[in-house]
C-alpha positions, 0 to 999 in steps of 0.5 A: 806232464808235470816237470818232476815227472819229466825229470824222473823219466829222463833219468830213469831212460838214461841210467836203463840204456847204460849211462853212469850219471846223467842230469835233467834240467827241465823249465816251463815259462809263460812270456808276455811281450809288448812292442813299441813303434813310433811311440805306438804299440806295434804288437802283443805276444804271449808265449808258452814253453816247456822244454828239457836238457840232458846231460849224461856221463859214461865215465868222463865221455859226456853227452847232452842234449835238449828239446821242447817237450809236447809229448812223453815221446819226446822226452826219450828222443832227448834222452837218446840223443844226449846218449849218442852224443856221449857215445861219440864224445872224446873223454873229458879229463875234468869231469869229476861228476854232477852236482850232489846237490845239499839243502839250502844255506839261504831262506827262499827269496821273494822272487815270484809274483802273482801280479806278474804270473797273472798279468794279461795283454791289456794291462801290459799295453797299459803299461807301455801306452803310460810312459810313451804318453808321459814321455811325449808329453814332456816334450818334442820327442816320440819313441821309436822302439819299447820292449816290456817283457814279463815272464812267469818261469818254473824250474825242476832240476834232478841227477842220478847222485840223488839232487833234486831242487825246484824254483820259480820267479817272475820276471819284468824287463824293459827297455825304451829309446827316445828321440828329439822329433825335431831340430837336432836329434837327441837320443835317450834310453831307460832300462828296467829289472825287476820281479815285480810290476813295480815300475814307475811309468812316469818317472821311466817316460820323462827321464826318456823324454829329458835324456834326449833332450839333454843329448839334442842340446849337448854341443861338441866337447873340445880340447881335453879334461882330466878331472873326476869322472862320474858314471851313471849306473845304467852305464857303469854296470856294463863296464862292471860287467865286462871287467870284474865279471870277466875277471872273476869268472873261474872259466876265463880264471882257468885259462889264464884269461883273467886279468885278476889272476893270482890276485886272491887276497890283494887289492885290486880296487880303492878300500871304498868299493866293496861287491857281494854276489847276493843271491837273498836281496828280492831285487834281483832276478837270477835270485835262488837258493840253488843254481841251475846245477843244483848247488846251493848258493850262499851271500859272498864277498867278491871284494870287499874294501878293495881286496879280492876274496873269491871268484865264481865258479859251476861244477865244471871249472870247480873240478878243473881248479880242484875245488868246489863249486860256488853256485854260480852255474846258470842256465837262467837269464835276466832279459829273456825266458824263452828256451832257456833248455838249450842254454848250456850251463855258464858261469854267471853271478846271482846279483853282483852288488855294488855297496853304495855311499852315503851321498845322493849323486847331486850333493856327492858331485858338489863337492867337486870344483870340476868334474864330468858327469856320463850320462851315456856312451855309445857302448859301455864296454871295457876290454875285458883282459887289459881294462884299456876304454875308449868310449863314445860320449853320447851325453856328459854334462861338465859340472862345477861345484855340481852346477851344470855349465855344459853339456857336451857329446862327440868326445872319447873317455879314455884309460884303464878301468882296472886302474881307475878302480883303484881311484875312486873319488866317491860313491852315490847312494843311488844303486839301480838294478841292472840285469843281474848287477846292482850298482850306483854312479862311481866318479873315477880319477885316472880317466881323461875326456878327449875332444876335437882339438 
């Protein structure tokens, strides 16, 4: 079956057996995926999917239910169930209804490619063979795991109040690790985003092969040391992710959750951080002109010279705050493509932009008598609600005059990410795309680098 004729079908079975509304959210996608083991390609896959979500009201009582789909049949047991479901349900006092849809306020971004929608297992063997081969040939150290995933993903989307919307991308996601393969162990990791088969294999394996060499001759940071702090991207935009991403999210905003609650219009970061939520820029993946309820989407200014403009919202915290959605509810994900039909619609930035500097990150850092640059933590993560840290160092180099003098590991980096936000000490030009946020590195004051006594 083609997904507009699916669409139809749900939702003519779910307003025929009684429901007032109902919404079908219908994708197909082709997966090809690519395991490495021991610097060796462990396994090939390549994966079909068609499946179906439905959601139905009767009155505020809402149902849903999802299924793959291999037969007609199983498109109205999807349909009953979600039904039953409603039937059962206790009344959901914020339901106001399902999207009404509207034509798009942005021209279709150039998120599909044939290279990728086409792309056959050898290529992509070639592809993870070239930079395990360009990481070891750097020097002594091998890779114990690599994914590189592609997928090709289709999308129709249809409600009772008349919105109906398609999309399609494609989808490129990597991610490699590296160790030293003797003497001390030193570890590396690269991650890559893109619609495109646009990555550089060498330049991926030989940052892989310097990361874990860099880690393996980090010596153990001692003492304590407040001076700028800079984080790479990769890094940086988890913290970012896991701070600004919770605060601005209208579910966390609704409950009261949000540490930017009541903020709207203040200044919440210094004057030179600005962040747009960019759903026309071709870099990032979850780029569409509707979202996965089908409401447009349209360029917004999250933060713009420090002050807080907007926050995100899906249909449903629109209704419980009693405005209008922003089309940012997704079902989509940036890492994977496989049964994205039982993922419930979620609050999620398009493509977070982070606005870069002027500066490339070596030239920006000489500027600085002194000054720790973050090469990699254990994990990234802020405490969403207080902004607190207190991150593992993996690898940080101690720079002066942007020389390197150290190199160090087994340290914390501690304080307050919403307060260092606010302190920014300069910005880089070199953003990198990671998942569906694009950010550069950032140096921070306020944050302090703890050691062994």
């Amino acid at each position: 079956m083609y997904l507009n004729d699916v669409v139809e079908k749900a939702l003519r079975k779910a307003l025929l057996e009684g429901a007032e509304q109902a919404e079908v959210f219908t994708v197909k996608s082709r997966t090809l995926s690519l395991y490495i083991e021991d610097s060796k390609v462990k396994n090939l896959e390549e994966k079909f999917d068609v499946g179906i979500s439905v959601r139905v009201a009767d009155g505020k009582k809402l149902g849903e239910a999802s299924s793959t789909i291999a037969s007609p049949e199983q498109v109205d047991v999807c349909t009953d169930s979600a039904i039953k479901a409603a039937r059962v349900s206790e009344p959901d006092a914020f339901f106001q209804g399902f999207g009404l849809g509207g034509e798009a306020v942005i021209s279709r971004p150039h998120v599909w490619d044939e290279e990728v929608a086409n792309l056959d297992t050898k290529k992509l063997s070639s592809k993870g063979v070239e930079i395990v081969d360009a990481c070891i040939g750097v020097g002594d150290v091998k890779i114990p795991r690599g994914l590189i995933r592609t997928a090709s993903i289709e999308t129709e989307i249809g409600n009772s109040n008349g919105m109906s919307t398609t999309h399609r991308s494609t989808m490129v996601y990597l991610h490699f690790t590296s160790m030293t393969s003797s003497g001390v162990a030193g570890e590396g990791e690269e991650s890559f985003f893109s619609t495109k088969l646009d990555m550089d294999t060498s330049a991926i394996g030989t940052s892989l092969a310097q990361g874990a060499m860099n880690s393996a001759r980090a010596v153990t940071f001692k003492g304590r040391s407040e001076v700028p702090v800079f984080i790479q991207a990769a890094s940086l935009a988890e913290m970012f992710k896991t701070s600004v991403g919770f605060s601005i999210d209208s579910e966390n905003v609704n409950r009261m959750r949000s540490a930017w609650v009541g903020k709207m219009g203040n200044e919440v970061a210094s004057p030179s951080i600005s962040i747009v939520d960019d759903p026309t820029d071709p870099r990032g993946i979850l780029c569409t002109t509707h979202d996965d309820e089908g409401t447009p989407t349209c360029k917004r200014n999250i933060v713009e010279d420090g002050v807080l403009k907007s926050i995100l919202f899906d249909g449903y915290n629109a209704s419980m705050a009693g405005v209008r959605s922003t089309g940012n509810g997704l079902r989509r994900t940036e890492r994977d493509s496989q049964s994205l039909y039982q993922l419930p619609v979620h609050v999620s930035p398009i493509n977070m932009v982070v606005q870069p500097g002027s500066k490339d990150r070596d030239e920006l850092i000489s500027t600085f008598d002194r000054a720790v640059l973050i090469e990699r933590f254990a994990w990234p993560q802020v405490n969403p609600i207080t902004g607190a840290i207190g991150l593992e160092v993996r690898c940080a180099h101690i720079m002066e005059r942007g020389e390197i003098v150290e190199t160090v590991k087994h340290a914390l980096l501690t304080g307050n990410f919403y307060e260092s936000l606010k302190k920014v000490v300069g910005i880089a030009n070199d953003q990198k795309v990671q998942g569906s946020w694009i950010v550069p590195t950032i140096g921070f004051d306020g944050m302090e680098l703890v050691g062994n006594p």
